[in-house]
LUMPA-806582 format. One line per 10 residues: number of its first residue (from 1); for each residue x, y, z of C-alpha. Coordinates in Angstrom, 2 decimals. Example, Ala and Ser with C-alpha at 12.3 -4.5 7.8 and 13.67 -1.06 7.14 Angstrom:
// residues 2
1> 12.30/-4.50/7.80 ~ 13.67/-1.06/7.14
//
This chain:
// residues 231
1> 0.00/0.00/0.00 ~ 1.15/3.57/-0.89 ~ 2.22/5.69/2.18 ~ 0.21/8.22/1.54 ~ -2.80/6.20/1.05 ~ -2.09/4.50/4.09 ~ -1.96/8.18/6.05 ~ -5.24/9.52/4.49 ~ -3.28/11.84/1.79 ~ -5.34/11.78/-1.51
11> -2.57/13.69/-3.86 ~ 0.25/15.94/-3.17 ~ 1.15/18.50/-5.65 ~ 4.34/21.27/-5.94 ~ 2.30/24.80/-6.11 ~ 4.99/27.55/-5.08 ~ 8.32/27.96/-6.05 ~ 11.04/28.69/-3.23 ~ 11.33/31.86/-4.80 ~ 7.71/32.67/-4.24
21> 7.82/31.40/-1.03 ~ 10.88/33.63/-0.26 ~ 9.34/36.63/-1.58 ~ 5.92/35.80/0.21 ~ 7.65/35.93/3.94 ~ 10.15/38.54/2.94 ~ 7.11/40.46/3.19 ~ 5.22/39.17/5.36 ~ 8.25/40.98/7.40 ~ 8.81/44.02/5.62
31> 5.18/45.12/6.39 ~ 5.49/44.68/10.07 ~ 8.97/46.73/9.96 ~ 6.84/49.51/8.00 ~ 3.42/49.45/9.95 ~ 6.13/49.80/12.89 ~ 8.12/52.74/11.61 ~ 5.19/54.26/10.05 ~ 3.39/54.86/12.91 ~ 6.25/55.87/15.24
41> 6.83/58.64/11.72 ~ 3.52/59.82/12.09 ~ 3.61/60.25/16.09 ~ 6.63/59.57/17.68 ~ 6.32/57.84/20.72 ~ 9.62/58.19/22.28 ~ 10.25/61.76/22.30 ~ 11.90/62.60/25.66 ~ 11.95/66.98/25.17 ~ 15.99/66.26/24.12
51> 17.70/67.64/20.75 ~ 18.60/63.51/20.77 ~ 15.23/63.38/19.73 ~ 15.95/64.09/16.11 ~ 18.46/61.60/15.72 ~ 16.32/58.84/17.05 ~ 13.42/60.12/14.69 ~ 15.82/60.29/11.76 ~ 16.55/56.42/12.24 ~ 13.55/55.36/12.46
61> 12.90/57.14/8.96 ~ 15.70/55.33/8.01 ~ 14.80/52.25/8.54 ~ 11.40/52.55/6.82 ~ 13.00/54.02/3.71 ~ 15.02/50.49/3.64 ~ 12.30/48.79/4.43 ~ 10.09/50.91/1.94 ~ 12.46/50.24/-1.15 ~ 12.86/46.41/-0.18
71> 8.88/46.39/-0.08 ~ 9.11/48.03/-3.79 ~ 12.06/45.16/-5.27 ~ 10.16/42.52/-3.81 ~ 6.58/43.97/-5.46 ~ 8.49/44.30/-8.41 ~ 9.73/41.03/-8.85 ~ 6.60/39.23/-7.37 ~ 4.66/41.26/-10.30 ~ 7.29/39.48/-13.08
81> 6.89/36.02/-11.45 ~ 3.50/36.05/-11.52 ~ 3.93/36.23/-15.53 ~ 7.36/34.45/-15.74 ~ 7.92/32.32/-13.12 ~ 7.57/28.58/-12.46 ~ 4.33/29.32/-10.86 ~ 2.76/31.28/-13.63 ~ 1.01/28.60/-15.83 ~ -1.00/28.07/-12.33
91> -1.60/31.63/-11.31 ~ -2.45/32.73/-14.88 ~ -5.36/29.80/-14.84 ~ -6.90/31.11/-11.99 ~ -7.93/33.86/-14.47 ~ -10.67/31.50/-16.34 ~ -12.12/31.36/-12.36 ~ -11.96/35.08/-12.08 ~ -14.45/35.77/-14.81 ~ -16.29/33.09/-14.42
101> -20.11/33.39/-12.42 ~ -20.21/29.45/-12.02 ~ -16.90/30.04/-10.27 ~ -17.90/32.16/-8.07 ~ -21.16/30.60/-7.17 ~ -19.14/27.24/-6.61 ~ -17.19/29.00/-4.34 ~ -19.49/31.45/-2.35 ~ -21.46/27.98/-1.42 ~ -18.93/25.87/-0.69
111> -17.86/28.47/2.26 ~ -21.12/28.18/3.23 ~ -20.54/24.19/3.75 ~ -22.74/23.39/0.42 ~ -20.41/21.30/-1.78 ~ -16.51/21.51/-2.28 ~ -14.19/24.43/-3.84 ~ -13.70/24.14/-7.43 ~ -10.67/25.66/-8.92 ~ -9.01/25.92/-12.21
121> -5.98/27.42/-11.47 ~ -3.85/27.96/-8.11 ~ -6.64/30.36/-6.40 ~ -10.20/30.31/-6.13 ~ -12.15/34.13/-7.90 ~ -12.53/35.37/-4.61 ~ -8.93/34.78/-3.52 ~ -7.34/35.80/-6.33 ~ -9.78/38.85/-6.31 ~ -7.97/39.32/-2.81
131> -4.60/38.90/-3.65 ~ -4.98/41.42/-6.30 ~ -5.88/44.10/-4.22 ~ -3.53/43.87/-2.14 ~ -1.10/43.76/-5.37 ~ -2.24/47.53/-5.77 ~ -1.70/48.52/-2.19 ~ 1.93/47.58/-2.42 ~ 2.06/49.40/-5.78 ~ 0.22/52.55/-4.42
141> 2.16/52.35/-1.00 ~ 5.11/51.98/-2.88 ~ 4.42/54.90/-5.90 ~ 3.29/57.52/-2.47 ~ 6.45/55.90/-0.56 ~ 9.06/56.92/-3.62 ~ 6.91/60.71/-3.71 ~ 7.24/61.36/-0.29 ~ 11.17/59.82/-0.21 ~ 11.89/62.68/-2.95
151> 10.39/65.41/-0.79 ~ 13.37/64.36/2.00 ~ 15.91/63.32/-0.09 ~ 17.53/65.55/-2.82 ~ 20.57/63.57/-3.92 ~ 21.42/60.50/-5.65 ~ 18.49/58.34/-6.96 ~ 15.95/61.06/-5.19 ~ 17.44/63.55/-7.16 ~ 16.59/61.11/-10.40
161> 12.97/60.05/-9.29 ~ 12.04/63.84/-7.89 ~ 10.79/64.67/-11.65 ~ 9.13/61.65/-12.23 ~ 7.33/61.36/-8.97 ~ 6.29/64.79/-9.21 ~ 4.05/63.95/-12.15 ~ 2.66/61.40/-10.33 ~ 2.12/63.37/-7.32 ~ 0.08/66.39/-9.31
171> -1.95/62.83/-10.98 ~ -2.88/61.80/-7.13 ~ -3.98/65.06/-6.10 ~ -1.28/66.87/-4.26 ~ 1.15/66.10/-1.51 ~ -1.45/65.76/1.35 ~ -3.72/63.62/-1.18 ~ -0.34/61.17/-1.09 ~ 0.16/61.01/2.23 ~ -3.56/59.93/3.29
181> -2.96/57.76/0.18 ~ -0.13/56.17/2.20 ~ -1.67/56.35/5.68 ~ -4.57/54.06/4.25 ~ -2.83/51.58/2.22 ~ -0.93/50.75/5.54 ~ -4.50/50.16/7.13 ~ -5.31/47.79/4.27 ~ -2.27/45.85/5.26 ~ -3.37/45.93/8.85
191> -7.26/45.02/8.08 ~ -6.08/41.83/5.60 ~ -3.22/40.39/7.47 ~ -5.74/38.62/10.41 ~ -7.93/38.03/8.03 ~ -5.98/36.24/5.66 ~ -4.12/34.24/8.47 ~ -8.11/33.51/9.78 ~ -8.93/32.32/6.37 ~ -6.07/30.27/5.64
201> -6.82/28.54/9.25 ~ -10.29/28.26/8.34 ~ -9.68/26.72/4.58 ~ -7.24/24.09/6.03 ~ -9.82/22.91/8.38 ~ -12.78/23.25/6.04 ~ -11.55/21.78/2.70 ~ -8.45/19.23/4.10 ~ -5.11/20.76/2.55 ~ -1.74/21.60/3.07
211> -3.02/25.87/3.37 ~ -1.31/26.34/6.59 ~ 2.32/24.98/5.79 ~ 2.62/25.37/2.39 ~ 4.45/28.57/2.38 ~ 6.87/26.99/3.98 ~ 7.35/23.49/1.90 ~ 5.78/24.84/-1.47 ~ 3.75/21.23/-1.56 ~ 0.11/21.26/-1.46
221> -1.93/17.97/-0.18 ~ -5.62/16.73/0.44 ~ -6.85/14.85/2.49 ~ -9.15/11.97/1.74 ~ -12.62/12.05/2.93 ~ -13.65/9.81/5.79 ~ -16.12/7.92/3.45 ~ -13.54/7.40/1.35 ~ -10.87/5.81/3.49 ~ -13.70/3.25/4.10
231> -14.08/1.99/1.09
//
C-alpha cells in the first residue's frame, strides 16, 4: 500500500516555487517593519523633550526608507513572477475562475458548507480577487512611498525620481492627497493580514489541505474524505 494512502493523503502537488515562497515571507516581514516605523513617523512615541530626539526620529525614517524600497524590489519582482515564473502557468489559470459566475457561485457555497471548492488554477475568484488588491496597495504604498522619499531626499536616486514622482504626485492630487494615500494603504495591510491568516486557518480545516504549511514546503496535499478511506 502507498504511504500516503495509508496516512489519508489523496494527492500531493508542488504549487509555489522557493522563490515565491521567499518573496511571500520577505514580506510578510517588511510590512510589520513599516506598519512599525510608520506609525512611530507619524507620532513619535519616544520623544523625551531632548535635541537627541531628532536623531532617534531620523533612524527610524531610516529604517522605513530600507524597508520601503525592499517592499518596492520585492513587489516588483513578485509582479514578473507572476507572468514568468515557475508558478505562472498556475496563477495565470486562476484567471478563467476570475471571470467566471459558475466560479464564483461554486465557491461562495462551498464556504457556506454546500459542496466543495472548485478551482481551475492555483486560487479560487474570490482569492485571487484578494490577492490582487492587495497587489495595488503595495504598488500605491510603494508609488506615495518613492513621492514622499523625494520630498526628504535631494541627492542621488531622489534627485533622479524627484521629476518623475512629481508627475505622479500632481496625478494623485497633491502632496497631502499622497500622504492619506499612504496612511490608508498601511491600514489595508493591517485590516487583511488577520484576516488572511483567519482564512487560511479556516480553509485548512474546512476543505483538508496543506493551506497552513505550504508557504513553507511549497507542496500542497488533500486529504481523503472519511467515506472514502472506508471503502
Amino acid at each position: 500500500m502507498d504511504k500516503r494512502e495509508s496516512s489519508g493523503v489523496e494527492h500531493v502537488s508542488f504549487v509555489y516555487s522557493s522563490t515565491n515562497r521567499l518573496l511571500h515571507w520577505i514580506r510578510a516581514v517588511v510590512i510589520t517593519g513599516l506598519a512599525i516605523t510608520g506609525f512611530y513617523i507619524a507620532s513619535p512615541f519616544l520623544s523625551s523633550g531632548e535635541s537627541s530626539d531628532q536623531l532617534i526620529y531620523g533612524e527610524w525614517v531610516s529604517w522605513h526608507v530600507l524597508l520601503g524600497f525592499i517592499l518596492i524590489s520585492a513587489g516588483i519582482l513578485r509582479i514578473f513572477l507572476f507572468f514568468f515564473g515557475k508558478d505562472s502557468r498556475s496563477e495565470l489559470s486562476s484567471l478563467k475562475d476570475e471571470f467566471s459566475l459558475k466560479s464564483w457561485i461554486l465557491q461562495l457555497k462551498s464556504y457556506f458548507f454546500i459542496g466543495e471548492l472548485q478551482k481551475k488554477g492555483l486560487y479560487g475568484p474570490l482569492q485571487f480577487l484578494a490577492y490582487t488588491v492587495i497587489m495595488l496597495l503595495v504598488v500605491l504604498s510603494s508609488l506615495s512611498g518613492l513621492i514622499l522619499y523625494v520630498h526628504i531626499y535631494h541627492q542621488g536616486l531622489a534627485g533622479l525620481l524627484y521629476e518623475p514622482m512629481r508627475v505622479v504626485e500632481v496625478w494623485m492630487g497633491g502632496l497631502a492627497t499622497v500622504r492619506l494615500i499612504h496612511h490608508i494603504t498601511m491600514w489595508g495591510f493591517l485590516i487583511f493580514i488577520p484576516i488572511h491568516v483567519y482564512m487560511v486557518i479556516w480553509s485548512a480545516i474546512r476543505f483538508k489541505h496543506a493551506a497552513l504549511d505550504v508557504m513553507f514546503t511549497g507542496y500542497d496535499y488533500h486529504l481523503k474524505k472519511r467515506g472514502d478511506e472506508e471503502r
